[in-house]
C-alpha positions in Angstrom: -46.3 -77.3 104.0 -48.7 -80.0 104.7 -51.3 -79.7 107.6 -49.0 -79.5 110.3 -50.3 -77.8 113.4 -49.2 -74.2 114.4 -48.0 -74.7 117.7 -47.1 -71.0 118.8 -50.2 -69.9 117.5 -52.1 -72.7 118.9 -51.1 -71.7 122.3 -51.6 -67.6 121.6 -55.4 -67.7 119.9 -56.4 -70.7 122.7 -55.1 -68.1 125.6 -56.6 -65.1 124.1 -59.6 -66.8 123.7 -59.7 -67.7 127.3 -59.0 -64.6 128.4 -60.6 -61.9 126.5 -63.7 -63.7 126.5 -63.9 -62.4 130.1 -65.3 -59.6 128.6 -68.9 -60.8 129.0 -71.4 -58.2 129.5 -71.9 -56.7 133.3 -75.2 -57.0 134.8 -77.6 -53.7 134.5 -76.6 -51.2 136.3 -72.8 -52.5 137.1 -69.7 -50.6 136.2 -67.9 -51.3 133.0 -64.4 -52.2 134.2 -63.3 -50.6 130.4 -62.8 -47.6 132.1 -59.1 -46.3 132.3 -57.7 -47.6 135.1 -54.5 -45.7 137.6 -51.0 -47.1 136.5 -50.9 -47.9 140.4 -53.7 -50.5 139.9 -52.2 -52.7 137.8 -48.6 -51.6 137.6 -47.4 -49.7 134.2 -47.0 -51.9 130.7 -43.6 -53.1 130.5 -42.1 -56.3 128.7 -38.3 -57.9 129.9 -37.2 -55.6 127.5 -39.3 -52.7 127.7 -38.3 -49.2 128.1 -39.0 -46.6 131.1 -41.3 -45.2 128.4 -43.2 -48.3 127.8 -41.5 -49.3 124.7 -40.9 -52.8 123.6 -37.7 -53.2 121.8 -36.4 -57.2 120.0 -33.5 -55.8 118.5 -33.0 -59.5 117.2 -36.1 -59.3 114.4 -35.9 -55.6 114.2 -38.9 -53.8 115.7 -40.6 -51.7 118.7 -44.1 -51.8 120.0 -44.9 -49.1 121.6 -47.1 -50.2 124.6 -50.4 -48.1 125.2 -50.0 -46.7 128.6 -51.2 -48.0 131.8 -51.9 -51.1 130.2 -50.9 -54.7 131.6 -48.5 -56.8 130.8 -48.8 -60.4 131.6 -45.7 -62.1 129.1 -44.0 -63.6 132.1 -47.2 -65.1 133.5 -47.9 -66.6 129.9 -44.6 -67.8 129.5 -44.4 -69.8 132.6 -45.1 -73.4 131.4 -42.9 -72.5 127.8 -40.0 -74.5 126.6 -37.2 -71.9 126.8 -35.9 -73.9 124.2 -34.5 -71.1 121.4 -35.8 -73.2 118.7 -39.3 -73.5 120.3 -41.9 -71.0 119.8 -40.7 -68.1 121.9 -44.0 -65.4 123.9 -42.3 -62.3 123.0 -44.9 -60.1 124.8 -48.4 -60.2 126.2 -50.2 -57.0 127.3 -53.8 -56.5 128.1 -55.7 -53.1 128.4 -57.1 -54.5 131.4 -55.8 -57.9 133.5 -57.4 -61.0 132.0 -59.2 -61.9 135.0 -61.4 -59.1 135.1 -64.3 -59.2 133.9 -65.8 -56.0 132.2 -68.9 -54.8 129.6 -66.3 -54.8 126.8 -63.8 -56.3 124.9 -60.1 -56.8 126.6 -58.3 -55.2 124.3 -54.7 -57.2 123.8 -51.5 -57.4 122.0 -49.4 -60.8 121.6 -46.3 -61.3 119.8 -44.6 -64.2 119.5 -41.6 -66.1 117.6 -40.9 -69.6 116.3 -37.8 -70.9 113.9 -38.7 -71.4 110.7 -37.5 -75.0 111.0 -40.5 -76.1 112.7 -42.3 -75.0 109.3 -41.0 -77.6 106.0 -41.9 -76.2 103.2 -42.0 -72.2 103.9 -40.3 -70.1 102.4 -42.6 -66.7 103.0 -44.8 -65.1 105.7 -47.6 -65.3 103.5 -47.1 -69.4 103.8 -47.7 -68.9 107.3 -51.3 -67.3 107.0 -53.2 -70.7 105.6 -52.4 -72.6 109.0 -53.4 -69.3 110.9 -56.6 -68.6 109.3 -57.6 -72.1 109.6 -56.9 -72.0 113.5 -58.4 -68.8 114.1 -61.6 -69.4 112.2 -62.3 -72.8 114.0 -62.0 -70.7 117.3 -65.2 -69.0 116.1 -63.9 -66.2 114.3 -65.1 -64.8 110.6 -62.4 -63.7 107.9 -62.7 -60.4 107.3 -59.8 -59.7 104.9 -57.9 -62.9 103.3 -53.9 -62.4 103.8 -52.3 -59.5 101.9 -49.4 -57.5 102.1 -48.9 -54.8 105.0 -48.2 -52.0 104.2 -48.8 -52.5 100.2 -46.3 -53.1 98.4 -43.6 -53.7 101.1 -43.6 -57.4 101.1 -42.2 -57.3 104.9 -45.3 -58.6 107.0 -48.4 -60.1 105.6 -51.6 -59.3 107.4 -55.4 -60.7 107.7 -58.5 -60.1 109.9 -61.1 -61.2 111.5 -64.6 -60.7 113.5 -66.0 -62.8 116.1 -69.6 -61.9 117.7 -70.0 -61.9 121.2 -73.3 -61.1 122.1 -74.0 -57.5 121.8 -70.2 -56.8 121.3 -67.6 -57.5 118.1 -64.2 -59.2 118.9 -62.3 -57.8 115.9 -58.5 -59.7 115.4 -56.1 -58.7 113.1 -53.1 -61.0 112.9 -49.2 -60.1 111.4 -46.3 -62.4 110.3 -42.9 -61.3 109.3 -40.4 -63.7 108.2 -36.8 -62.6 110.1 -33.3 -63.9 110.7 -34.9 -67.8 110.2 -37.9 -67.3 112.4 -41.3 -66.5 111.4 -42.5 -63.6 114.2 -46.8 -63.3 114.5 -48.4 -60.6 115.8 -51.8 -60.4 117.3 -54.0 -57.3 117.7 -57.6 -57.7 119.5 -59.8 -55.0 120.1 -63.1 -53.8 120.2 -63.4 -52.4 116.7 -61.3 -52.5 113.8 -60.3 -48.9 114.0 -59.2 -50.0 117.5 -57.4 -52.5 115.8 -55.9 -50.3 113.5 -54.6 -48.1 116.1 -52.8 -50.9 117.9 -51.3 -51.7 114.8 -49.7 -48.0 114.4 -47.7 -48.2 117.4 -45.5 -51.5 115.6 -42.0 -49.8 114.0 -39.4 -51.8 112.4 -36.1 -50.6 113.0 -35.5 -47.0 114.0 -37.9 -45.3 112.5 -40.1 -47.3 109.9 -43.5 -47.2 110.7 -46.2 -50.1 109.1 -49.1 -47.4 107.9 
């Protein structure tokens, strides 16, 4: 595939980066802004094609995130200087436990998904060609490999996952990142949280197709 760069994924780890690491520690004695906040605050999770329930449904590749509540969704604000271009990389959604510009005593907790054609990509022919380029990017943003690429769930050979760890300060910025190769475009997902079992709970609420379920 050569060493061509990974433009969607460029644009998602550089914006994460930016924003969730807002979550700097508070001074002694502030309030940790990780605290729930009212659906009122910061308006209830949705996506352009999200459910009343909170559900995010691309009936194009196949799947449904299921949006933790009360969370906030920022894809439109993200998507504002895009290419809406089909054949360009494509912001899918963008939601943030809390909104990117607060700043908090914890890790923002976030979920980005995103879509590119796999025309942009000579050479690939599977998800797992994908990883390489994405690994390479997201360790030179300071993060640690965890887990090299590997298939998710085992044996399924539908999305390929790997994680990663980056320290900040007294806090862990755990990343776990998903590709699944679809109708000609190769769809990434990106999980950030606070811990890994975060992570891994962020992870449960993806489904493909009705009722498949990526344990």
């Amino acid at each position: 595939m050569g060493s061509r760069p990974v433009s969607v994924l460029a644009v998602l780890v550089t914006s994460l980066t930016a924003c969730l690491l807002s979550a700097r520690q508070v001074p002694a004695g502030g309030s940790s802004s990780k605290t729930k906040q009212k659906p009122e605050q910061h308006g209830k999770a949705s996506a352009p094609a999200a459910s009343a329930e909170g559900a995010y449904h691309n009936a194009v590749f196949g799947f449904t995130y299921r949006v933790p509540y009360g969370w906030v969704e920022r894809t439109r604000e993200m998507q504002e200087e895009e290419d809406n271009d089909p054949s360009k990389a494509q912001l899918l959604l963008a939601v943030f436990e809390r909104p990117p510009e607060v700043t908090g005593d914890s890790v923002n907790s976030a979920v980005i998904i995103a879509s590119e054609s796999v025309a942009s990509y000579p050479g690939l022919k599977t998800a797992a060609d994908y990883m390489g380029p994405l690994s390479e990017l997201t360790t030179s943003k300071g993060f640690k490999v965890v887990h090299e690429p590997y298939e998710f769930p085992p044996g399924t050979k539908r999305f390929v996952r790997s994680d990663f760890v980056k320290g900040l300060g007294k806090l862990a910025m755990h990343q776990s990142s998903l590709a699944l190769l679809e109708n000609r475009s190769i769809v990434s997902f990106t999980f950030i949280g606070g811990s890994a079992d975060e992570v891994d709970e962020l992870v449960e609420k993806l489904s493909l197709g009705a009722s498949a379920r990526p344990r």
